[in-house]
LUMSEPA-515134 format. One record per atom (N, C-alpha, C): residue in three letters; x, y, z. Coordinates in steps of 0.2 Angstrom, whole numbers, padded with zeros to 4 digits, always signed. Example, Ala and Ser with C-alpha at 12.3 -4.5 7.8 and 13.67 -1.06 7.14 Angstrom:
BEGIN
ala+0066-0028+0039ala+0062-0022+0039ala+0066-0016+0039ser+0064-0011+0035ser+0068-0005+0036ser+0064+0000+0039
// end
This chain:
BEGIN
unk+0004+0220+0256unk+0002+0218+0263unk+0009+0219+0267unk+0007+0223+0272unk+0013+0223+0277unk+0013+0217+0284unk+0019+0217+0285unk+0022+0211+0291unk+0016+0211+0296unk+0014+0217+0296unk+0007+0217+0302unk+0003+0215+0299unk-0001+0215+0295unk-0007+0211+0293unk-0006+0204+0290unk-0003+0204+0289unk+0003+0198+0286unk+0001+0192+0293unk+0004+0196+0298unk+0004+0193+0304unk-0001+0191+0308unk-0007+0195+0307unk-0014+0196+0309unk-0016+0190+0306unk-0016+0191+0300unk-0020+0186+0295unk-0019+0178+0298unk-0010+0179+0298unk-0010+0170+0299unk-0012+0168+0307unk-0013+0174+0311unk-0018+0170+0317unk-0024+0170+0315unk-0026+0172+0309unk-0034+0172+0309unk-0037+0176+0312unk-0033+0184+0313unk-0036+0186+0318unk-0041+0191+0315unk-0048+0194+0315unk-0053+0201+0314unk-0050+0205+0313unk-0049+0210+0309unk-0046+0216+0308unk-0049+0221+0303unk-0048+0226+0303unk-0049+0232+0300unk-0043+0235+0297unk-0042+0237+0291unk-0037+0240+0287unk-0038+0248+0288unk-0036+0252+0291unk-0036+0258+0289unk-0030+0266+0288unk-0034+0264+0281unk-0027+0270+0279unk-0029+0278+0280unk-0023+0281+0281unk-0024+0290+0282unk-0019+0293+0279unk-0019+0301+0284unk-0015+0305+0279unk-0007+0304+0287unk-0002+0304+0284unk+0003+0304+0286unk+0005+0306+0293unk+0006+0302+0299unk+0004+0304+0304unk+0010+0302+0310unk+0013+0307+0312unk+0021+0304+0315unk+0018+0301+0323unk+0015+0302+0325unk+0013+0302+0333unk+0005+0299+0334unk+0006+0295+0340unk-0002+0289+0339unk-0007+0296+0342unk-0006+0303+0344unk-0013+0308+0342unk-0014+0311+0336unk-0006+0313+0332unk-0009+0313+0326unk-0012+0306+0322unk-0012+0302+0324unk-0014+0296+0321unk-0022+0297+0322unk-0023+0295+0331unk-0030+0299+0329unk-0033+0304+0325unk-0031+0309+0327unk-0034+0318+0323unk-0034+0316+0316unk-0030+0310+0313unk-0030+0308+0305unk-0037+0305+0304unk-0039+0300+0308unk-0044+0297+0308unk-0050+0299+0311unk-0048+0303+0316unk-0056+0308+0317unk-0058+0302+0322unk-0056+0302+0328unk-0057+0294+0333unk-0053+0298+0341unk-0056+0297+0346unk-0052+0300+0353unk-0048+0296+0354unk-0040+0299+0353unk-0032+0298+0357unk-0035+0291+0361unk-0040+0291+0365unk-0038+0287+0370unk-0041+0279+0367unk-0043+0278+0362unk-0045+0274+0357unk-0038+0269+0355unk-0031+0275+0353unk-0028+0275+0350unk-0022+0271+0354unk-0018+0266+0352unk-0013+0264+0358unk-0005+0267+0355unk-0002+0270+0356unk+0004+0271+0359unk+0008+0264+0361unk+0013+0262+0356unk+0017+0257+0359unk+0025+0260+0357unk+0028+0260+0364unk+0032+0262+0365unk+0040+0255+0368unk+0044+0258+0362unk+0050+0252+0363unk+0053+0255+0370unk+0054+0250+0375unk+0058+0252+0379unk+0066+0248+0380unk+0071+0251+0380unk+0078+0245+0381unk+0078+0245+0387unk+0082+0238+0389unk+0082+0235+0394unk+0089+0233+0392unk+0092+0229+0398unk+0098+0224+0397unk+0098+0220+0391unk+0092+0215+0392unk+0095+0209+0387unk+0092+0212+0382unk+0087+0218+0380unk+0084+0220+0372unk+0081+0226+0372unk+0073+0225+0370unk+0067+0227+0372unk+0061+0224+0373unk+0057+0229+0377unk+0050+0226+0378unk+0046+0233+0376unk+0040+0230+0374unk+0035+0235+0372unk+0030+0238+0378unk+0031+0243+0378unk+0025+0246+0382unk+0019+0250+0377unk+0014+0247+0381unk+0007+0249+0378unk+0001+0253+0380unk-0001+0262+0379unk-0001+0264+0384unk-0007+0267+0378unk-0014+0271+0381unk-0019+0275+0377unk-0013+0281+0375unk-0017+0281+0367unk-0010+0290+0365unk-0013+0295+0370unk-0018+0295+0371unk-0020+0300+0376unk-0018+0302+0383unk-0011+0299+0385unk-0009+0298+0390unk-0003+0297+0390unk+0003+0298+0395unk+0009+0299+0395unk+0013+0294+0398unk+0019+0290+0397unk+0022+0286+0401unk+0025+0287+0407unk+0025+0286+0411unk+0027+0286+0415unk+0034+0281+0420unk+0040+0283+0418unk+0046+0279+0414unk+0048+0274+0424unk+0045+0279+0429unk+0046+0274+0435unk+0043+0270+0437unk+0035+0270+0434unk+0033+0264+0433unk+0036+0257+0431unk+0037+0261+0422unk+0042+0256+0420unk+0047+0253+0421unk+0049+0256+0424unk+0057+0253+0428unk+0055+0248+0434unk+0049+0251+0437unk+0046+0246+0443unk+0044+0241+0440unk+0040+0240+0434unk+0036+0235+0431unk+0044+0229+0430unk+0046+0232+0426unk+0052+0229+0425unk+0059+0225+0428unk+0058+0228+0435unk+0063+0226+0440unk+0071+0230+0437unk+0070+0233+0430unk+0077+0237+0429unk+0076+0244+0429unk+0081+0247+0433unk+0082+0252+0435unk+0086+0257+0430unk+0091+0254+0426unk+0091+0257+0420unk+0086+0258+0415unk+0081+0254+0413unk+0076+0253+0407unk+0077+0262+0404unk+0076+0262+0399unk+0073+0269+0395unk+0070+0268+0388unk+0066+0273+0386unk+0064+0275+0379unk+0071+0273+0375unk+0068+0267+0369unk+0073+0268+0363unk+0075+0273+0362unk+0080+0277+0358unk+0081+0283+0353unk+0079+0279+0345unk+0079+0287+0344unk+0077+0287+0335unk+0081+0281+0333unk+0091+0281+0334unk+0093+0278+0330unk+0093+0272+0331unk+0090+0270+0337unk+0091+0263+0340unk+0085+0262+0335unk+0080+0263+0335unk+0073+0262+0334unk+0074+0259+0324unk+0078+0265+0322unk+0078+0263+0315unk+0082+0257+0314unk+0087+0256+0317unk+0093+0250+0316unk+0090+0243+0319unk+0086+0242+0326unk+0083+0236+0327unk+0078+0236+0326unk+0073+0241+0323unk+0065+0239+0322unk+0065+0244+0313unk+0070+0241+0309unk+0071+0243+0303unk+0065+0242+0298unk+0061+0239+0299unk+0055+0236+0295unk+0047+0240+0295unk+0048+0247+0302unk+0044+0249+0302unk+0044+0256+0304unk+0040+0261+0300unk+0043+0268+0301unk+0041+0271+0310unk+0046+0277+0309unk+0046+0280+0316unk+0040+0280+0319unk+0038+0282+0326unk+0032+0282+0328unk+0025+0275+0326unk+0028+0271+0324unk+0023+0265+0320unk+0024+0259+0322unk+0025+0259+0329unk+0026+0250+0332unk+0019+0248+0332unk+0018+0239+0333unk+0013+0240+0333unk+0014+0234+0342unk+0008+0235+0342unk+0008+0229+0349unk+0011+0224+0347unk+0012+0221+0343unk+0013+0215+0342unk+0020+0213+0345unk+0019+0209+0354unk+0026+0207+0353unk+0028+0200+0351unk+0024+0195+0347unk+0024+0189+0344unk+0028+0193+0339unk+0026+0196+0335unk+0029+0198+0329unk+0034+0201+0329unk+0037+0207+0335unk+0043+0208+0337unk+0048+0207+0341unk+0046+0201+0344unk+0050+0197+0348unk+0054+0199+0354unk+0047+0202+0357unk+0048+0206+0362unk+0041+0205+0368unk+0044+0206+0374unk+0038+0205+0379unk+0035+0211+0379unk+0029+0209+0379unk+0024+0217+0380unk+0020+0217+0388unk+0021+0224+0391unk+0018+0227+0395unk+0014+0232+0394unk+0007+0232+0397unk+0001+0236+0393unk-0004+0239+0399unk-0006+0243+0399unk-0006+0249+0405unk-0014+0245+0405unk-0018+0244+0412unk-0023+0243+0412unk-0029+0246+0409unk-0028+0254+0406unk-0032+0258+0403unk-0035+0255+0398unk-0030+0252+0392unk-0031+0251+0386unk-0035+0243+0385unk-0034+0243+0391unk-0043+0235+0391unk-0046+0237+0393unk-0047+0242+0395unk-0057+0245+0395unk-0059+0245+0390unk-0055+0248+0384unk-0059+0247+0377unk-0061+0241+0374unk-0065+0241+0372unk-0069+0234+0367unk-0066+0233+0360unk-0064+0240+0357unk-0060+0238+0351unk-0053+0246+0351unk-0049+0245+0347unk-0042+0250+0349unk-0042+0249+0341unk-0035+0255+0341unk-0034+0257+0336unk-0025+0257+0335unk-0024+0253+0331unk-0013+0254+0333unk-0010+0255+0326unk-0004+0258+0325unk-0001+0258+0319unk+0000+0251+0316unk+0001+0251+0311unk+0002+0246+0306unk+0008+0245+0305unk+0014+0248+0307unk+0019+0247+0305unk+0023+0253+0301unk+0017+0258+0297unk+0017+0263+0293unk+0014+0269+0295unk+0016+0274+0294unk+0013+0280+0298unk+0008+0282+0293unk+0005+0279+0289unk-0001+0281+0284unk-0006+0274+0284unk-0004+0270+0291unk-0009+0264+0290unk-0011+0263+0297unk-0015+0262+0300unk-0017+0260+0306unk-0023+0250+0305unk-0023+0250+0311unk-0026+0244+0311unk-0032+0244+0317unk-0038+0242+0317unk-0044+0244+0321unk-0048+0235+0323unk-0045+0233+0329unk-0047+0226+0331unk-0051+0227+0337unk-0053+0219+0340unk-0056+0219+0345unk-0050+0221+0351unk-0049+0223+0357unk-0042+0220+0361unk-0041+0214+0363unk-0046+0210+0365unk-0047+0203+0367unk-0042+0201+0362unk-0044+0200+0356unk-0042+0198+0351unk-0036+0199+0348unk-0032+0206+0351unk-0025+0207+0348unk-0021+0205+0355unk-0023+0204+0359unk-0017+0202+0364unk-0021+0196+0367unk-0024+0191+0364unk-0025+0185+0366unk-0019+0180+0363unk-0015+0180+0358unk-0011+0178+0356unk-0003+0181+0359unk-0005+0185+0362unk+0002+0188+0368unk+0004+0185+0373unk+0009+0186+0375unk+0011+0186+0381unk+0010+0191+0385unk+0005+0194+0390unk+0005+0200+0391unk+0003+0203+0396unk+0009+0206+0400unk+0007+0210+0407unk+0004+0215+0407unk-0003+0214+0411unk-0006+0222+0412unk-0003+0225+0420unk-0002+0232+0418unk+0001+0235+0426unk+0000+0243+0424unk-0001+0246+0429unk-0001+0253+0427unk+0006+0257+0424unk+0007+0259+0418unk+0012+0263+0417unk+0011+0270+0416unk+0007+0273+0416unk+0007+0281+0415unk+0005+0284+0421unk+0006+0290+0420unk+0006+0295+0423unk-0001+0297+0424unk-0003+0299+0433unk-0009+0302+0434unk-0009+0307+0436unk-0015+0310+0432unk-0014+0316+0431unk-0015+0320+0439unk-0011+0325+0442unk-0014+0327+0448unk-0020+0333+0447unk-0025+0333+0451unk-0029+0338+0453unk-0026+0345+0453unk-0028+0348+0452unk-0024+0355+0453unk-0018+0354+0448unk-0014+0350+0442unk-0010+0350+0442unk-0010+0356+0435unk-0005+0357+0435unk-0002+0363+0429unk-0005+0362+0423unk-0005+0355+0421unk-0008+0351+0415unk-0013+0355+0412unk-0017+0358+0405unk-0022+0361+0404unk-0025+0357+0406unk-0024+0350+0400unk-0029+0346+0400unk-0032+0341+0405unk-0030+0340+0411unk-0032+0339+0415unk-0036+0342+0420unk-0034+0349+0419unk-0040+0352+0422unk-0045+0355+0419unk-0045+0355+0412unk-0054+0354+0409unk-0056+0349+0411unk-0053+0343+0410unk-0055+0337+0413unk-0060+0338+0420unk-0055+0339+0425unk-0060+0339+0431unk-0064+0346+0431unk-0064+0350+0429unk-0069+0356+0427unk-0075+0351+0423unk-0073+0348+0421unk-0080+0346+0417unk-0083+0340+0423unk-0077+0336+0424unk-0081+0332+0431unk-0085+0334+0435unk-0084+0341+0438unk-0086+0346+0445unk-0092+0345+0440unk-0092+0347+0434unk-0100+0352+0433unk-0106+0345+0430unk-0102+0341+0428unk-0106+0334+0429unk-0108+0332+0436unk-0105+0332+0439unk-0108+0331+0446unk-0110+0335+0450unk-0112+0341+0446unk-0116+0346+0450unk-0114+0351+0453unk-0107+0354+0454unk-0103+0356+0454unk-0101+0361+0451unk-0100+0369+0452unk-0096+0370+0450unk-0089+0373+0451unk-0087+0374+0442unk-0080+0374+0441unk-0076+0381+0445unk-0069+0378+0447unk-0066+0382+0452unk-0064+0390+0448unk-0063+0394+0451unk-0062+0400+0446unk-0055+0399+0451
// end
């Protein structure tokens, strides 16, 4: 039993075990489990002055680090590095935070996206284990700010995937796609 479920347990909380095939990144997390990225949450250590806080973001989606800085009130704040991540969050493999900031003793901030869904999907701790809950239910025991942290996509923007995105919007709404 890992510190996560470990941890899940003794709140009593609803959970699903699910294991897969080795997955460094929360989209290969999905693509491992066959589930859309945006299912999938992405918790990213960020440093601050006094430590870290977690930020909670769809993997389908990018951080957007001046949000976080605004959310934050610090102007320094950044992405942990690898070796920072290995040395203070040594209990669990790269790419494998879980939301959990009871369990690592950290305040979590969590992108309003990722509470549309009714149920989410986050690592476990392990890059071969995931965990599949309600959301109410994995951050009812939280302290936890919701505020936007990512990146919107612009219209017209270079990104592919946002512009199939709104190519499929136009032609949903009757529309069509821009040549």
């Amino acid at each position: 039993m890992s510190a996560v479920t470990e941890h899940l347990e003794q709140r009593g909380s609803a959970f699903e075990l699910l294991p897969h095939r080795q997955a460094y990144t929360s989209t290969d997390e999905a693509r491992a489990l066959g589930i859309d990225a945006g299912e999938v949450l992405k918790t990213l250590a960020v440093r601050t002055g006094p430590g870290y806080v977690l930020v909670v973001i769809p993997a389908s989606r990018r951080v957007d680090l001046h949000l976080v800085r605004e959310a934050l009130g610090d102007h320094q704040a950044r992405l942990a590095g690898e070796e920072e991540l290995g040395r203070d969050f040594a209990g669990y493999q790269l790419g494998a935070l879980p939301p959990l900031g009871a369990l690592l003793g950290s305040q979590v901030y969590v992108d309003p996206a990722v509470l549309e869904h009714d149920l989410v999907v986050f690592a476990a701790g392990a890059q071969t284990e995931s965990v599949r809950m309600g959301t109410r239910e994995l951050f009812a025991s939280e302290q936890v700010t919701a505020v936007p942290l990512v990146k919107q996509a612009e219209r017209g923007s270079d990104d592919p995937i946002s512009r199939r995105r709104a190519a499929q919007q136009d032609l949903a709404g009757g529309g069509h796609p821009a040549s």
